[in-house]
C-alpha positions as CSV (number, residue, x, y, z in Angstrom):
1,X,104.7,83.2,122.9
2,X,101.2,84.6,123.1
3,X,99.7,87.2,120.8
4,X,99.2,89.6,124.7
5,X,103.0,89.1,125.0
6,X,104.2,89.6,121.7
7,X,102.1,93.2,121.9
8,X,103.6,93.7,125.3
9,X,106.8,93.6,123.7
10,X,106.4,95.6,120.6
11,X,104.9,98.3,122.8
12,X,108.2,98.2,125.0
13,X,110.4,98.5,121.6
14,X,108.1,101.5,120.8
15,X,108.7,103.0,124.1
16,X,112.5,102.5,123.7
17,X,112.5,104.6,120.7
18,X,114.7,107.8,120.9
19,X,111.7,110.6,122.3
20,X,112.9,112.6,118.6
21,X,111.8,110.0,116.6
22,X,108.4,109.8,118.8
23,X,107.7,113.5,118.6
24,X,107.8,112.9,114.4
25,X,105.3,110.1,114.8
26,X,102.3,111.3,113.7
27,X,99.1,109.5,112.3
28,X,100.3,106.1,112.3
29,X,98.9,103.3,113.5
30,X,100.9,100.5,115.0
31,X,99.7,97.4,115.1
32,X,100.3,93.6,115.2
33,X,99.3,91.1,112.8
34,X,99.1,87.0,112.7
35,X,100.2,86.9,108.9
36,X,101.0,89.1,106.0
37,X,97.7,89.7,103.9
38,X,97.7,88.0,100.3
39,X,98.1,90.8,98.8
40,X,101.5,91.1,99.9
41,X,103.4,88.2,98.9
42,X,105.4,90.4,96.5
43,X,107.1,92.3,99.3
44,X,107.7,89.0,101.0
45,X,112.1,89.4,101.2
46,X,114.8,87.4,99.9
47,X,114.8,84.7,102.5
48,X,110.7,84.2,102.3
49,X,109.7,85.8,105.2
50,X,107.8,89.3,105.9
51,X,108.1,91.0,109.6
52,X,106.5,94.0,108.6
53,X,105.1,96.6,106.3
54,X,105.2,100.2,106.5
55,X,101.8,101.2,104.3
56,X,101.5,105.3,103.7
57,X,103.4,108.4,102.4
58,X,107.3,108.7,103.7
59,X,107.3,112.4,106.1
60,X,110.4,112.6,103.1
61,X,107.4,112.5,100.2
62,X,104.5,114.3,101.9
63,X,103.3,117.7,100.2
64,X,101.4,120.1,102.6
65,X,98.4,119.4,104.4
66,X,98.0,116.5,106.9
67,X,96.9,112.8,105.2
68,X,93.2,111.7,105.7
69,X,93.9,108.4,107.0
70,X,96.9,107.0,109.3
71,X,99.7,105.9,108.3
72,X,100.5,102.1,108.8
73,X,103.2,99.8,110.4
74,X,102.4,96.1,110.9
75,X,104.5,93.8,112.6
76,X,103.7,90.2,111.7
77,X,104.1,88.0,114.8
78,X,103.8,84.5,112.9
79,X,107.1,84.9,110.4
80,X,108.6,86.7,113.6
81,X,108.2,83.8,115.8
82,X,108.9,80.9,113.3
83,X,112.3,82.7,112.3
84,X,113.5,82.8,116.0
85,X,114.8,80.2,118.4
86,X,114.2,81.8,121.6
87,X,112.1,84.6,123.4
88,X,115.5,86.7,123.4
89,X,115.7,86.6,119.6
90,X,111.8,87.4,118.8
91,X,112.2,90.6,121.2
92,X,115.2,92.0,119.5
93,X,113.9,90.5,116.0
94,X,110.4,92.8,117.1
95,X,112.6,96.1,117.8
96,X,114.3,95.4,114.9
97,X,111.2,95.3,112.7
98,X,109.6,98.4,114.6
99,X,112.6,100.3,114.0
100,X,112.9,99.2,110.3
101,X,108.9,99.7,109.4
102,X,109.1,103.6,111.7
103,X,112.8,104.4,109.4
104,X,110.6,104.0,105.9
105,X,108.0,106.2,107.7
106,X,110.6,108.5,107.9
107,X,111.8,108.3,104.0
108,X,115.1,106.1,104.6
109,X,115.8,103.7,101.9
110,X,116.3,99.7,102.7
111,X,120.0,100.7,101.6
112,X,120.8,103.0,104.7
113,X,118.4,100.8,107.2
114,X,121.1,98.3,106.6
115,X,123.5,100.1,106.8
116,X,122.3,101.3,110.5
117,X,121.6,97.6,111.4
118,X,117.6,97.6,111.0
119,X,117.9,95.4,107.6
């Protein structure tokens, strides 16, 4: 899959997103990466592999006043597309990740993600 489709994709996830979790979106910058950087091999999960990375202050943990820069969520397409078999499986493994990444943004804990099925 090419890095134009892969974006094309992760902007369809984004666009299925529920319009009340779009309206609390604000200063954060989506965007799609090759690899995770080196300095995040300590996040890297259980089964070796990083999809993404929420970088910034949860909504749940902000204290007046808007942040200076924009919040971060980085889907990274290489792990994504090595993990999955088929086109079907990066696009839902994508949504996932976007979904996962946007609920940390919003102060949820790994522990209820996976309990709502974005683990």
């Amino acid at each position: 899959m090419t890095n134009r489709e892969f974006v094309r994709l992760a902007r369809q996830a984004y666009s299925e997103l529920p319009i009340q979790v779009i309206q609390r979106l604000e200063n954060v910058d989506v965007v799609v990466e090759e690899w995770p950087g080196p300095d995040d091999e300590d996040l890297v999960g259980h089964d070796g592999t990083l999809f993404g990375l929420y970088t910034g202050v949860p909504l749940t943990e902000r204290e007046g006043g808007d942040p200076m820069l924009p919040d971060r969520i980085a889907i990274y397409r290489q792990p994504i597309l090595r993990s999955c078999s088929s086109r079907t499986e990066a696009e839902r493994e994508i949504k996932i990740t976007l979904w996962h990444e946007i609920g940390h943004y919003l102060g949820l804990s790994e522990e209820v993600l996976h309990k709502l099925g974005y683990g």
